[in-house]
Steps between C-alpha positions, in 0.01 A plus 500: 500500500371563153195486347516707227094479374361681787769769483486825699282294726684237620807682499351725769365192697877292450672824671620441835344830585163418468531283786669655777861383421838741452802351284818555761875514466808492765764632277873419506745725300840453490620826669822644497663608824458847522439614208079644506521597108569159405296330745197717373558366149457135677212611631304590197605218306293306771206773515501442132491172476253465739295746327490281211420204695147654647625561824322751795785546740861414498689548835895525463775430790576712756739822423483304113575883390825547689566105564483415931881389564629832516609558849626895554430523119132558593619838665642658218336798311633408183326140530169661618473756218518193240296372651203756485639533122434135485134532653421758252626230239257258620192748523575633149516160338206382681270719365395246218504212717192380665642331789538643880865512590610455851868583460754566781724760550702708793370873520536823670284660750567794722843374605417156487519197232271261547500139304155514309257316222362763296180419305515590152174538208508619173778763565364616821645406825201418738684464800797418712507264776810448762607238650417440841712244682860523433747195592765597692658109593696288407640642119214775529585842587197698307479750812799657372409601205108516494257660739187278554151586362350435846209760547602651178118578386353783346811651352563604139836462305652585171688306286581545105299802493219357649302574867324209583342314879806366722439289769475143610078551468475476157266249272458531117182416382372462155257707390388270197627167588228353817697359762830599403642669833883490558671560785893498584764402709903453512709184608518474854183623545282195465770335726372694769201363725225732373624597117390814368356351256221353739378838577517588119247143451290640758440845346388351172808362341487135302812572307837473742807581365889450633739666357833285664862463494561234746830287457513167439606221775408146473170430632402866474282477205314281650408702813425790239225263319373452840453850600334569141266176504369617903489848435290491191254247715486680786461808323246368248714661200659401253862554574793575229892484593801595318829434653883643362663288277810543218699774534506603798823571739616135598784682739362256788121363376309360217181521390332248310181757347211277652150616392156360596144562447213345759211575572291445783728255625543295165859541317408576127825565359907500567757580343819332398796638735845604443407568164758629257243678262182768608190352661176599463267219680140551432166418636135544506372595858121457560421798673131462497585166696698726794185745545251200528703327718575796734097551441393189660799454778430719744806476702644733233211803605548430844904555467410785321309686793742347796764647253298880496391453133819550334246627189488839699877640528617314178493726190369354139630637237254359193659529145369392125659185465338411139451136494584361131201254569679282254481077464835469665430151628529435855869437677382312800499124558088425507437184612261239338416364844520754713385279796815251408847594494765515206784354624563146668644614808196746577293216380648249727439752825128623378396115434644358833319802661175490351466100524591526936239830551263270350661160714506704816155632465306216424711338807391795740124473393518109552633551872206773543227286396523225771401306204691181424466489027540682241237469252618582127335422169754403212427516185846393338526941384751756569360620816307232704860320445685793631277496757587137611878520510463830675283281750735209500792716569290675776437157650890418529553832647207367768678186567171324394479201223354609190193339534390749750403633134173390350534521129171457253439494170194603373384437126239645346380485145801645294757332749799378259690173529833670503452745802248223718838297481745792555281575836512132567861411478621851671285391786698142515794651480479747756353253746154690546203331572317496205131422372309554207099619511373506135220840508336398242172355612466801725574704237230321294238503763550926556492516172155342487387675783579797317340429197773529295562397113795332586309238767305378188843454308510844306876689435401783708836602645394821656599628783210333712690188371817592629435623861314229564811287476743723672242568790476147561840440504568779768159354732691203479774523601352769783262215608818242503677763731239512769480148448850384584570799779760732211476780282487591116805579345392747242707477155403804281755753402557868472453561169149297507435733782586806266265402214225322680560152389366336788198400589314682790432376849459155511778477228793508407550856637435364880690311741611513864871571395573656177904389485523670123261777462847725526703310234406589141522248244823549351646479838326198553669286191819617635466433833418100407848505257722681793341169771628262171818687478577458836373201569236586737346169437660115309567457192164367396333761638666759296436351223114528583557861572660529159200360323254714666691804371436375193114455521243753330360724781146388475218492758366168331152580562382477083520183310791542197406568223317216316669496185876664532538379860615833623448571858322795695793721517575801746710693336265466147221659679658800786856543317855373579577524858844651415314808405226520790756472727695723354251784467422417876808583624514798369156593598516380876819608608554818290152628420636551108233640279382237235681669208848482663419146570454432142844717439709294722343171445612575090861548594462163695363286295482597095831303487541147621839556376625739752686366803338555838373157532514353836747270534405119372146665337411225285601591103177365383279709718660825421258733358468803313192764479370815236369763649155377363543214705624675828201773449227187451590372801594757717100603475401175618709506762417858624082375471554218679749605774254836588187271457649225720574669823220359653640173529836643641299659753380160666837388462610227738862547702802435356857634504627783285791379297659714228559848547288579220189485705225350593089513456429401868239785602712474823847572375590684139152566336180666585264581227087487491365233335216717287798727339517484115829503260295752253853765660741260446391379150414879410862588580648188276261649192607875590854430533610200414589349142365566180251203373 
């Protein structure tokens, strides 16, 4: 990220640190089998590297000072003294390095060794945690060399000259770095029920560290992604793991040096395995993003008291971290479409999902109503024809014929040729029964009655104008319910929900069922190319799906334009949808401030370039977006979607879809409808990027 005009500036608003986020590393060095001098060297060739590289925290593999295949080797003093000669190694070179080192090592305690991650900062050693559950099964046999760190708390030991906190209650906390809370654990213990590491979340740590060993079997790394991926969600942390790899003892195991980074369930980064060379993966964790999720799940709070408030017997020891606050980029997969998936297989499952939650509820609400139609208006778009499949399909599922759907179309002044016949022949061909009711005399006649310019013939395409076509539309087709015993099948989406683009009460924004007020729009378009792809419908149909996807998004409520033609566009007048929904996501289900919005949504979209494309997103339609661009519109959207909620808050039912959210005042989001964005566009100004 450079934009070298606004200097200082925008280098301070490109750093990850400015918005809650900590650059991460599970190190693999090639140890050497007991030999701690050596292995130290290893060691701060990856400290050092990942110094260079920007990062916060690097956590090395379990007893990576001494290497972990040692067997009775692990008893001997002359072992254990290189070993403290080795951790004195570490500390001294570390004393230029910014990152926190979590590095393992076996050490002495009043008569006992115990097989610990000591936490390392700028030369001083902060801490020293032991490990609490030690395998004793199958090729395990810790026990006989290690004592466990249960109810080790308190305590004090010293190592490499050094007297520093001992205990399994220990957190390390930044003292200038927000958010950045680290807590530790060893191996087996996240394979235990309740991982230490769960207590460590619940006294304040985001930050989770494992410092591991753990041979390789087949099928084992799998299990250890697992146990990473769940403990990081259920923990609401991000969650780091560094596994043994090259060099170590192969006497009777292997290890393969596996290393992943989640966070709050999602895998960010992993490393390659059985690796012949040092590893340092790296990735940037959104802390911020683990505090407001904890914030607003309150499960976590109430495991926290059940759990005695873990905050009171842990110890934090806070140190100076000194962020660089550098432009380092951002090392994290960020998602254009956050509320569709990457890959095809993920795709596949979140498409075949969404489409049945919608099937199945609009089937449920048809069997509640005692009613005997659906009523849906189809205006040859995106979403009224999304709308009509989802009803067709929902009519299979019934065992009813197709006709039990009553499909209209309803032109009004700026009704185009194109989508009047797209809504007629996707009625044909889904065997609805369709009719046509042309709104313009009524239209004319309100008009009239209004006084209006535009009764007498004038262009006055206000906003009078408008609503008085999409109101009629919607008493329509209410009045055509009640008339043939069914109910309205509303059509508007999500993301017309988030920015207001509806038209209040008797509108667009009303109906007795609203099937896709939880599907945003970008969802939407791929939603109708997953039911072509897998041949929800014939041939022919899909075909007529295709060519709606390729339609301007248009409301069709002003004439074109009288001399280039060009018709009332969407997207022209509120901004790309790609964007809105975009900055909704992030603003519904993570509550990110508006200038982190406009951070992340740069990385996504400045190149259209970059891979991360969903799979089979047209080439044509891929996009690209200044920060200019993303500020412009990221304003509108944050006006209208404040400004809007009080057409969300008469929001008819409908099902909640994604997992992004939802604006049903009964489910996801509760807001007043006289609030103002004056905070939210204060913060963008204060904080966000130079203009």
């Amino acid at each position: 990220m450079t934009q070298p005009e606004f200097g200082e500036v925008w280098r301070e608003f490109a750093a990850i640190h400015s918005h809650g986020l900590a650059r991460v590393a599970a190190a693999t060095p090639l140890v050497v089998t007991a030999q701690p001098a050596r292995n130290a060297e290893a060691t701060v060739a990856l400290a050092r590297q990942g110094d260079t590289g920007g990062v916060d925290v690097v956590v090395f593999p379990e007893l990576g000072l001494s290497s972990y295949a040692l067997d009775d080797l692990h008893l001997q003093d002359a072992l254990l003294g290189a070993v403290e000669q080795a951790v004195d190694t570490v500390c001294r070179a570390s004393r230029e390095l910014a990152p926190l080192l979590l590095v393992g090592a076996p050490l002495r305690r009043l008569g006992r060794l115990y097989n610990t991650a000591l936490a390392i900062s700028r030369g001083r050693i902060l801490g020293v945690v032991p490990k609490t559950f030690l395998p004793n099964y199958r090729e395990y046999y810790e026990k006989r060399w290690f004592a466990s760190g249960a109810g080790v708390t308190g305590l004090e030991i010293t190592v490499a000259g050094q007297t520093v906190p001992f205990g399994t209650d220990l957190i390390f906390e930044a003292a200038d770095l927000p958010d950045l809370v680290v807590g530790v654990e060893i191996c087996e213990d996240y394979w235990a029920p309740i991982p230490p590491s769960s207590y460590a979340a619940m006294a304040g740590a985001t930050l989770l560290a494992n410092l591991s060993a753990s041979n390789i079997v087949v099928g084992k790394a799998a299990d250890r992604a697992q146990l990473c991926a769940a403990q990081s969600a259920r923990a609401m942390a991000g969650y780091v793991y560094s596994a043994a790899g090259t060099g170590e003892s192969t006497t009777d195991l292997a290890w393969d040096g596996q290393g992943t980074i989640h966070e709050l369930g999602d895998l960010l980064a992993e490393s390659e395995r059985f690796a012949d060379s040092p590893q340092l993966l790296v990735a940037d964790v959104d802390l911020a993003r683990v505090r407001q999720e904890r914030m607003r799940t309150g499960t976590f709070n109430d495991a926290a008291v059940l759990a005695g408030q873990p905050e009171r017997s842990f110890r934090t020891v806070r140190f100076s971290h000194r962020p660089h606050r550098r432009d380092v980029g951002l090392r994290r997969h960020q998602r254009r479409f956050p509320f569709v998936p990457d890959t095809r297989e993920r795709l596949d499952l979140d498409c075949y999902e969404a489409f049945n939650i919608q099937v199945h509820g609009l089937a449920r609400r048809f069997r509640a109503t005692g009613g005997g139609r659906m009523v849906i208006g189809v205006s040859g778009g995106l979403d009224s024809t999304h709308a009509l499949i989802v009803a067709a399909k929902a009519c299979d599922r019934l065992g009813v014929p197709r006709t039990t759907i009553l499909g209209y179309t309803l032109p009004g002044f700026a009704t185009s040729d194109e989508t009047k016949a797209n809504a007629w022949a996707l009625m044909r061909a889904l065997g609805v029964e369709a009719a046509e009711i042309d709104i313009r005399p009524a239209a004319r006649q309100l008009l009239a009655d209004l006084g209006h310019p535009a009764a007498e013939g004038a262009a006055a395409y206000d906003v009078t104008y408008e609503n008085v076509q999409a109101g009629l539309r919607t008493d329509y087709l209410f009045r055509l319910a009640n008339h043939h015993g069914g109910f309205v099948v509303g059509t508007g989406d999500l993301s017309e929900l988030a920015l207001g683009w509806c038209t209040y009460g008797v509108g667009d924004q009303m109906s007795h069922y609203a099937v896709n007020a939880g599907v945003p729009k970008t969802l939407i378009q791929y939603l109708i190319r997953w039911a072509v792809g897998h041949d929800q419908f014939d041939e022919d149909t899909g075909k007529l799906l295709t060519a709606v996807l390729d339609t301007e998004i248009s409301p069709e409520l002003v004439p074109a334009d009288a001399e280039t033609g060009a018709i009332q566009s969407t997207q022209d007048r509120i901004g790309p949808y790609e964007l809105h929904d975009f900055f909704l996501y992030h603003l519904l289900r993570h509550g990110l401030a508006p200038s982190k919005i406009a951070f992340l949504a740069w990385h996504a979209w400045h190149d259209a370039g970059s891979s991360g494309w969903p799979a089979g997103f047209p080439d044509a339609e891929r996009h690209a977006y200044d920060m200019t661009t993303i500020v412009r519109w990221l304003r509108e959207f944050l006006h209208r979607f404040i400004a809007s909620q009080f057409k969300r808050s008469a929001l008819p039912n409908g099902p909640k879809v994604s997992f992004g959210g939802t604006l049903s005042p009964r489910g996801d989001w509760r807001a007043p409808s006289d609030a103002s964005a004056a905070a939210w566009l204060a913060e963008l100004d204060r904080n966000g990027p130079p203009r």
